[in-house]
ZAPAPA-147298 format. One record per residue: chain; y, x, z of N, C-alpha, C in turn. Coordinates in steps of 0.2 Angstrom, whole numbers. Layout:
% ZAPAPA-147298
- unit/n.v/n.u/n.w/ca.v/ca.u/ca.w/c.v/c.u/c.w
- A/Y/X/Z/Y/X/Z/Y/X/Z $
...
This chain:
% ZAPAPA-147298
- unit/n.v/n.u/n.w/ca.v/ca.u/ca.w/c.v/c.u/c.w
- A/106/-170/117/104/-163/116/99/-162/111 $
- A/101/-157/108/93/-157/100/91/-153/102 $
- A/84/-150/98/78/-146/100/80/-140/96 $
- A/76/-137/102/76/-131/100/71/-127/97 $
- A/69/-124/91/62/-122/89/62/-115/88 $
- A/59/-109/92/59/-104/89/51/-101/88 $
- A/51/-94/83/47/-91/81/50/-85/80 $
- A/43/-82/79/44/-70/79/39/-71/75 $
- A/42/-68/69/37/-66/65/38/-57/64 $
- A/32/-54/60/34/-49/58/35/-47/51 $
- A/42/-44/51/44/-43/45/42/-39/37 $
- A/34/-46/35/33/-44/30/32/-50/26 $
- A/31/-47/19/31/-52/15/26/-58/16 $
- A/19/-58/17/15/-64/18/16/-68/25 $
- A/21/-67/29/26/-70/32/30/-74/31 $
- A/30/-74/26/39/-79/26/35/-87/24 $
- A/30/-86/18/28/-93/19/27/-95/27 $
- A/23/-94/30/24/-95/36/31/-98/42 $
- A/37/-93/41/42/-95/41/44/-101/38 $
- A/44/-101/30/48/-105/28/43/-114/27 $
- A/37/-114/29/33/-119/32/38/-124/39 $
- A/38/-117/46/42/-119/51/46/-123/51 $
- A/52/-118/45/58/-121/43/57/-129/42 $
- A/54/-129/38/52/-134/33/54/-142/39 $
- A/48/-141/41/45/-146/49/50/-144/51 $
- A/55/-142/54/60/-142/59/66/-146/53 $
- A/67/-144/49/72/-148/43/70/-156/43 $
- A/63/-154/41/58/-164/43/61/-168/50 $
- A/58/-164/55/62/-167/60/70/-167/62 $
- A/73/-166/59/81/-170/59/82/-173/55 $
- A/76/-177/50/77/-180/45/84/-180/41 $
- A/81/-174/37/85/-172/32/79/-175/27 $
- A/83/-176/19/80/-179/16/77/-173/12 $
- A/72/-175/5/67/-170/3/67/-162/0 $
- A/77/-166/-4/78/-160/-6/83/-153/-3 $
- A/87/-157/2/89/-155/9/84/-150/13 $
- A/76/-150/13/71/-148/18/71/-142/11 $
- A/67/-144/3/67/-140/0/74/-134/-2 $
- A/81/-136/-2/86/-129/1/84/-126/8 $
- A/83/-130/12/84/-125/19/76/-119/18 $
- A/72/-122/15/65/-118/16/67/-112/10 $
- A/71/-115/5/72/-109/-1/79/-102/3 $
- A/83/-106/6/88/-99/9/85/-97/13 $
- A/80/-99/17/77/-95/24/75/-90/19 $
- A/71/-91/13/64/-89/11/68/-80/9 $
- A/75/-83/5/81/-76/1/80/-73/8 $
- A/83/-75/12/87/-73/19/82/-66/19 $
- A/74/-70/21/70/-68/27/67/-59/21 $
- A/66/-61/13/65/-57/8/71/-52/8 $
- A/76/-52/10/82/-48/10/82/-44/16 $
- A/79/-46/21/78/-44/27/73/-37/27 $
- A/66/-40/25/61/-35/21/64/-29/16 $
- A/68/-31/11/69/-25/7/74/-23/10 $
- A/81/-24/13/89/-20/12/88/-21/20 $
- A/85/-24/26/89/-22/31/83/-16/34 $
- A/77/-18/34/71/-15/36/68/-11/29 $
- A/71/-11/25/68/-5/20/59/-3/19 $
- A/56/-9/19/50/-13/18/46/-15/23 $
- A/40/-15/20/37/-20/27/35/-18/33 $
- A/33/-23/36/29/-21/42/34/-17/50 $
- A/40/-16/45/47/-11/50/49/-14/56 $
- A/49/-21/58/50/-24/65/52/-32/62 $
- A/55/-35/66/53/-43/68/57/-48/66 $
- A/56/-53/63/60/-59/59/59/-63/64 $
- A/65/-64/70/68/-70/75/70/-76/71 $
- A/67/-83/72/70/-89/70/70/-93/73 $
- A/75/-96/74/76/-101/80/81/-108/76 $
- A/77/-114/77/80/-120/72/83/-123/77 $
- A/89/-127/78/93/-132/80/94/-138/78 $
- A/90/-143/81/87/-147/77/89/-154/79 $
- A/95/-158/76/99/-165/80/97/-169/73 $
- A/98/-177/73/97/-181/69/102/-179/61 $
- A/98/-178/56/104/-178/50/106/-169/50 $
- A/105/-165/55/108/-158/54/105/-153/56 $
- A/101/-146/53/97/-143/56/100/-137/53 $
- A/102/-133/62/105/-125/61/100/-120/61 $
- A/99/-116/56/94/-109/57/96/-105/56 $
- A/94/-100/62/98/-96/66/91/-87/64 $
- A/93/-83/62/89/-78/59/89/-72/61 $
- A/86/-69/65/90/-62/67/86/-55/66 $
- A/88/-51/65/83/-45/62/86/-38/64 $
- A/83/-33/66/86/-26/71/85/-23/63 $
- A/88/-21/58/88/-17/55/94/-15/53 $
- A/95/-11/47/100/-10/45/108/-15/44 $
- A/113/-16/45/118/-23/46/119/-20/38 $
- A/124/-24/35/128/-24/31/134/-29/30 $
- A/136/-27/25/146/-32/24/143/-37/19 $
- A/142/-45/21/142/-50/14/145/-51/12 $
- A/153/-48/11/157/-48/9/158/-43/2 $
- A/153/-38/2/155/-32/-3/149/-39/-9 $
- A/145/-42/-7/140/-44/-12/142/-49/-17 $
- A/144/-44/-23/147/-49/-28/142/-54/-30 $
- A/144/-59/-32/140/-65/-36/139/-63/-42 $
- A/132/-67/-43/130/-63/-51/132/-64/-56 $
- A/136/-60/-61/134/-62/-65/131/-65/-71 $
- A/132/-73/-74/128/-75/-78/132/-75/-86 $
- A/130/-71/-90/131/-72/-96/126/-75/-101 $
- A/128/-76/-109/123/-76/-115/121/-72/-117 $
- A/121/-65/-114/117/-60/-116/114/-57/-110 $
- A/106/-60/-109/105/-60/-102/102/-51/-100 $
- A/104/-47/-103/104/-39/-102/109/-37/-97 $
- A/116/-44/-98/120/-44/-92/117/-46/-85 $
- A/112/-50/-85/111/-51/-77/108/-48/-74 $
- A/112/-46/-68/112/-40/-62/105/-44/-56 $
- A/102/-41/-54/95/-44/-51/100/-45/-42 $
- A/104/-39/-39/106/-40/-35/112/-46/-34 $
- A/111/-48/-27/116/-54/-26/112/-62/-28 $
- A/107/-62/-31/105/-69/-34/103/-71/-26 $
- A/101/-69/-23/97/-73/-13/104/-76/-12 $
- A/106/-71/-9/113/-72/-5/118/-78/-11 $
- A/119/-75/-16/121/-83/-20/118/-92/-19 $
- A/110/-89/-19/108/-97/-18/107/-100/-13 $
- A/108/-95/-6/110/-97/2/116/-100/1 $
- A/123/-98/0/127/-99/0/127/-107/-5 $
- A/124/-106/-10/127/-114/-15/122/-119/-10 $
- A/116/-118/-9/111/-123/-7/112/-125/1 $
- A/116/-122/6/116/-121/12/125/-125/12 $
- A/125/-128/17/133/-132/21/136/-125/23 $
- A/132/-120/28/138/-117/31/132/-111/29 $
- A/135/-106/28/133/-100/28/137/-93/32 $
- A/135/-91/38/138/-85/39/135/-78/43 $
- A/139/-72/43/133/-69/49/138/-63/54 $
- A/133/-63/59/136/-60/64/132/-54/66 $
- A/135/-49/68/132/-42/70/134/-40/75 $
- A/131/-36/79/131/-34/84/126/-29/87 $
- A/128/-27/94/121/-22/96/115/-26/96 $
- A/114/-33/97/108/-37/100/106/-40/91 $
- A/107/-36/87/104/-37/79/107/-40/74 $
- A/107/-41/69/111/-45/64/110/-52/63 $
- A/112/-55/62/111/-64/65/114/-66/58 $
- A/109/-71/55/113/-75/50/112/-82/52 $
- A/117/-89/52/118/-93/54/117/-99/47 $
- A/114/-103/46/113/-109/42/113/-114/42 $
- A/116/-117/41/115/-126/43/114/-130/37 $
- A/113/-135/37/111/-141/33/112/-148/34 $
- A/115/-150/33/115/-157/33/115/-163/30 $
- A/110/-166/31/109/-173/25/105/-178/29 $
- A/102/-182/25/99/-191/25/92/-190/28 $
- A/88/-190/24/81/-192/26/75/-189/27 $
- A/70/-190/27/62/-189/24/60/-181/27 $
- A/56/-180/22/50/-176/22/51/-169/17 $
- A/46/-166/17/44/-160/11/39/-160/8 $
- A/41/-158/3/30/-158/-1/26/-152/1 $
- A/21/-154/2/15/-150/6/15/-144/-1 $
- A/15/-139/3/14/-132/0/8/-132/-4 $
- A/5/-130/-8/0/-130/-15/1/-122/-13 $
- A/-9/-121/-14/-10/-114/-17/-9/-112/-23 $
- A/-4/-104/-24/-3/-101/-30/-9/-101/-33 $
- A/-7/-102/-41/-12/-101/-45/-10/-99/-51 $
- A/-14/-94/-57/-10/-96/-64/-13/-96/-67 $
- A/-17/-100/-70/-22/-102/-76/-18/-101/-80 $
- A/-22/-99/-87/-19/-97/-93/-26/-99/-99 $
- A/-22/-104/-103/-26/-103/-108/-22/-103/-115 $
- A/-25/-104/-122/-22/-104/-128/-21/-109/-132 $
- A/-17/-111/-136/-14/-119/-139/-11/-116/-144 $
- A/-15/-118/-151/-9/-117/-159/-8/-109/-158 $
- A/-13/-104/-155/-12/-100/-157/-6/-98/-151 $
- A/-2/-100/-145/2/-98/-141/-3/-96/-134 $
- A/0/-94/-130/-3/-95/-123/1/-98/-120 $
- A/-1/-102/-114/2/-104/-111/-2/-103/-104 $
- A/4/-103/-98/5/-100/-92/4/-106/-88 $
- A/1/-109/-81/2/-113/-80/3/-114/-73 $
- A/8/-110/-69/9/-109/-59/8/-114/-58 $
- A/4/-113/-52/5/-119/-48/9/-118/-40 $
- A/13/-123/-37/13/-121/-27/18/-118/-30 $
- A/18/-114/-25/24/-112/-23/25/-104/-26 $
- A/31/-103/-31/32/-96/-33/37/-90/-28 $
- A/34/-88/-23/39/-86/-18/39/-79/-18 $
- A/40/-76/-14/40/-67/-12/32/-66/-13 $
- A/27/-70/-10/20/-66/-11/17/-70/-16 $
- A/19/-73/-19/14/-78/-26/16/-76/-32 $
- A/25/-74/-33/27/-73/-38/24/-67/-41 $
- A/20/-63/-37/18/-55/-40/13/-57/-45 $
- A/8/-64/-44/2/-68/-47/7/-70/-54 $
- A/9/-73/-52/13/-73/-60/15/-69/-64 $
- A/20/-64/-63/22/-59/-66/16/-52/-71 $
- A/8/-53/-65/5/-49/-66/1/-53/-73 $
- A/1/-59/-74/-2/-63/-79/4/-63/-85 $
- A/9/-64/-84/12/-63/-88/14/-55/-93 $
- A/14/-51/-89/15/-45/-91/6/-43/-95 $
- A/3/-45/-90/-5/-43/-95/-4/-47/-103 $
- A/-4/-54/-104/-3/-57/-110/3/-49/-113 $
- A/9/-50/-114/14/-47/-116/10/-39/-119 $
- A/7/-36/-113/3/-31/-115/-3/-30/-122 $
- A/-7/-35/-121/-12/-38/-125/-8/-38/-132 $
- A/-3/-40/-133/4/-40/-140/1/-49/-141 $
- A/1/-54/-134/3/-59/-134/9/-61/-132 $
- A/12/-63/-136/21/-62/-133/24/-70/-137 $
- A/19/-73/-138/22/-82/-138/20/-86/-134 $
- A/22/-87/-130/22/-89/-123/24/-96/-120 $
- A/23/-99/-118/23/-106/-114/23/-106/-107 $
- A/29/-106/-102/25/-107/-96/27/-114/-94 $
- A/23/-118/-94/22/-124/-90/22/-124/-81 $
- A/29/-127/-81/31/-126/-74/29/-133/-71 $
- A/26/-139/-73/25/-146/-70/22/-144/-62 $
- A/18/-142/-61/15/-140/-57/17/-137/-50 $
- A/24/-133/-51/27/-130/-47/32/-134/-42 $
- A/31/-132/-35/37/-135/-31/41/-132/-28 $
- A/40/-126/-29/43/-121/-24/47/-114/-29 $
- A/54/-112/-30/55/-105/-32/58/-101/-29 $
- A/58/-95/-28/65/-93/-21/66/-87/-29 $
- A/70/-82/-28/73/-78/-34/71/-74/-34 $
- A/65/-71/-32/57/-67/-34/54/-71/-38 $
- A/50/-78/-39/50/-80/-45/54/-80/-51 $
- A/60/-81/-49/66/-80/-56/67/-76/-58 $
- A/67/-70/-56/67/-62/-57/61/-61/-60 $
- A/54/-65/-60/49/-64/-62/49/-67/-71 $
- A/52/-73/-71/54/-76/-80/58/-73/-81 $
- A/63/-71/-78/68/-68/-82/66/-62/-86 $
- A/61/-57/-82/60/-51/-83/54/-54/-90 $
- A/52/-56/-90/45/-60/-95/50/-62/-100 $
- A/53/-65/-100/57/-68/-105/61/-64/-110 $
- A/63/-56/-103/66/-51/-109/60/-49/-113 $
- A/56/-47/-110/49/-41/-112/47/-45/-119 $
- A/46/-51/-118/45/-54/-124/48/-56/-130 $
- A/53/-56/-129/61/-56/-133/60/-48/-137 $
- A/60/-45/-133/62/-36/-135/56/-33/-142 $
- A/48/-36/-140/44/-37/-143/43/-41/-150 $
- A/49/-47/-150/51/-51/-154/47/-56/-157 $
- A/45/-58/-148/41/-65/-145/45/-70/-143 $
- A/45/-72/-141/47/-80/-137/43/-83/-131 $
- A/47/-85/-125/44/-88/-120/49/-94/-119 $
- A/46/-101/-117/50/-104/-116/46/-109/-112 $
- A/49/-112/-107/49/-114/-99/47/-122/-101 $
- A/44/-127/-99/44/-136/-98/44/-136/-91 $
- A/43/-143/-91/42/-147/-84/44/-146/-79 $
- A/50/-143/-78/53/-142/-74/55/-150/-69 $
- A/55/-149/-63/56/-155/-59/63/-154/-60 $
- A/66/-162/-57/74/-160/-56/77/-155/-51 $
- A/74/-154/-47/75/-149/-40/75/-144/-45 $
- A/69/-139/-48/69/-134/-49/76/-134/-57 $
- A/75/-138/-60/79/-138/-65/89/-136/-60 $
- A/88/-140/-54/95/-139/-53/95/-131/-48 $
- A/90/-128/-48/91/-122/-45/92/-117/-51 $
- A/90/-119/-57/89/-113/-64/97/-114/-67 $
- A/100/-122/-66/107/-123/-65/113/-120/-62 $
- A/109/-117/-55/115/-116/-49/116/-109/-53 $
- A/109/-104/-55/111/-96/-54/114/-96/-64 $
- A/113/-101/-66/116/-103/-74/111/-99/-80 $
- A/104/-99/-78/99/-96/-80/98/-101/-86 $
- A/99/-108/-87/100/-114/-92/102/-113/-98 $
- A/108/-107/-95/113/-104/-100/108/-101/-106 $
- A/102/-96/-103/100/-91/-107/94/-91/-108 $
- A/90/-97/-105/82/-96/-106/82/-100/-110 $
- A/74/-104/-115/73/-109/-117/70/-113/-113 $
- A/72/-119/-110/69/-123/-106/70/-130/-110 $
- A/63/-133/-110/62/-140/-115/58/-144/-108 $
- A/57/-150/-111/58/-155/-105/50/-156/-106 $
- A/48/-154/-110/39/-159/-110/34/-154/-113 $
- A/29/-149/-110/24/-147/-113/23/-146/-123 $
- A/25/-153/-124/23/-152/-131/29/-151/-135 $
- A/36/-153/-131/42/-148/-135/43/-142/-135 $
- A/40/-139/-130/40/-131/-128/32/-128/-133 $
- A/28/-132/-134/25/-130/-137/26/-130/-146 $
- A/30/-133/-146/32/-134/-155/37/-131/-156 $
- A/41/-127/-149/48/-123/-151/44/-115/-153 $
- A/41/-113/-147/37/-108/-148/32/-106/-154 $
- A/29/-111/-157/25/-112/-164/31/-111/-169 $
- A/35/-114/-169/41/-115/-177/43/-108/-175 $
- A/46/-105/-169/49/-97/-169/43/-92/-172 $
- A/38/-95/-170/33/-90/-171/32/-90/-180 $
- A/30/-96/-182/30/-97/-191/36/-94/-195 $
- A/44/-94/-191/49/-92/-194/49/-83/-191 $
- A/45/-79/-190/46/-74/-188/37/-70/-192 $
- A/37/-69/-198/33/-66/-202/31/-60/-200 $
- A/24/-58/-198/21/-52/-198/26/-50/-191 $
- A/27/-53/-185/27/-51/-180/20/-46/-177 $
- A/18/-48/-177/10/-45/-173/8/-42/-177 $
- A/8/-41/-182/3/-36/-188/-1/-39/-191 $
């Protein structure tokens, strides 16, 4: 017989880390291995975010039920919310094109539950809307959460961005606010150094992608390093690979940014 873990949170954003913490330790104890704990903590995260905006229509509106089921190797989590239901059937998958003015913001959560998650489904009824998750895998542990941060300083004339922890529904707005101020200031050559980061749900992605256009538009350059393999294979699944500049090391992202910048005359004025 496996354990049963539940929590009531309330349905607002600086909740969910909390929630997706729980998760975390309940994935740990089924020993699911590291990147196994890091999916289940990332769909809970969409799920619970989705919850907030489309079923409850912002925050504070009523209560995020979690309940983990928890046996050796498999950890079910179970999500319920009194707000609005909807059809997950009508929610198309996103498109990703080479012209990223095609990527539609809606559908990214619900797509990365589905690829990162074994089973995904949901059930409705009077007693709430109920989404079901499971996971299954091998070993280990999660890495310890890290407080957001984003130091920013300058190199050859670029800036560069430096997140740290976790980019989630309540961190990623620290980001985006540093990113948009540079951009404002008519800094728009850009560097963000991702080494630092272990965590990204598609409020952080939605936060690069939007930076990445503003900067472009201004006829700047942003372009992403140090990406972990985990985070490299989540920027894979939504095919964001396709359209952003992502370099492997600090000083290749800083030499692509510098040569764009030298090939691009009397940008800034």
């Amino acid at each position: 017989m496996g354990e049963v873990r539940q929590l009531t949170m309330r349905g607002r954003y600086d909740s969910i880390p909390i929630i997706t913490q729980f998760v975390g330790e309940a994935a740990q104890a089924a020993s699911l291995d590291e990147d196994a704990v890091f999916h289940c903590q990332m769909a809970v995260d969409e799920a619970c975010t989705n919850i907030v905006e489309h079923a409850y229509r912002g925050e504070d509106k009523g209560n995020i039920e979690i309940a983990c089921f928890v046996e050796p190797g498999s950890c079910e989590i179970q999500i319920v919310d009194h707000g609005r239901p909807f059809d997950p059937d009508s929610v198309p998958a996103p498109k990703i094109g080479v012209d990223l003015d095609q990527v539609q913001p809606g559908g990214i959560g619900l797509h990365l539950m589905r690829q990162l998650m074994d089973e995904v489904r949901f059930e409705f009824s009077d007693q709430g809307n109920k989404l079901i998750m499971v996971k299954r895998s091998k070993t280990l542990g999660t890495p310890a959460p890290a407080p957001p941060a984003v130091p920013v300083h300058q190199a050859d004339d670029v800036w560069v961005v430096m997140p740290k922890g976790r980019l989630d529904s309540s961190a990623a707005p620290q980001l985006e606010e540093a990113l948009r101020g540079l951009v404002k200031q008519g800094h728009q050559w850009i560097v963000v150094d991702m080494g630092q980061v272990s965590y990204i749900s598609s409020r952080g992605l939605k936060v690069l992608v939007s930076a990445w256009r503003q900067t472009r538009d201004v006829g700047g350059c942003l372009a992403l390093c140090n990406l972990s393999d985990r985070l490299q294979g989540i920027f894979e699944t939504v095919g964001f690979t396709q359209i952003l500049h992502i370099l492997g090391t600090y000083e290749e992202a800083l030499r692509f940014v510098v040569s764009r910048k030298q090939s691009t005359p009397n940008i800034e004025g």
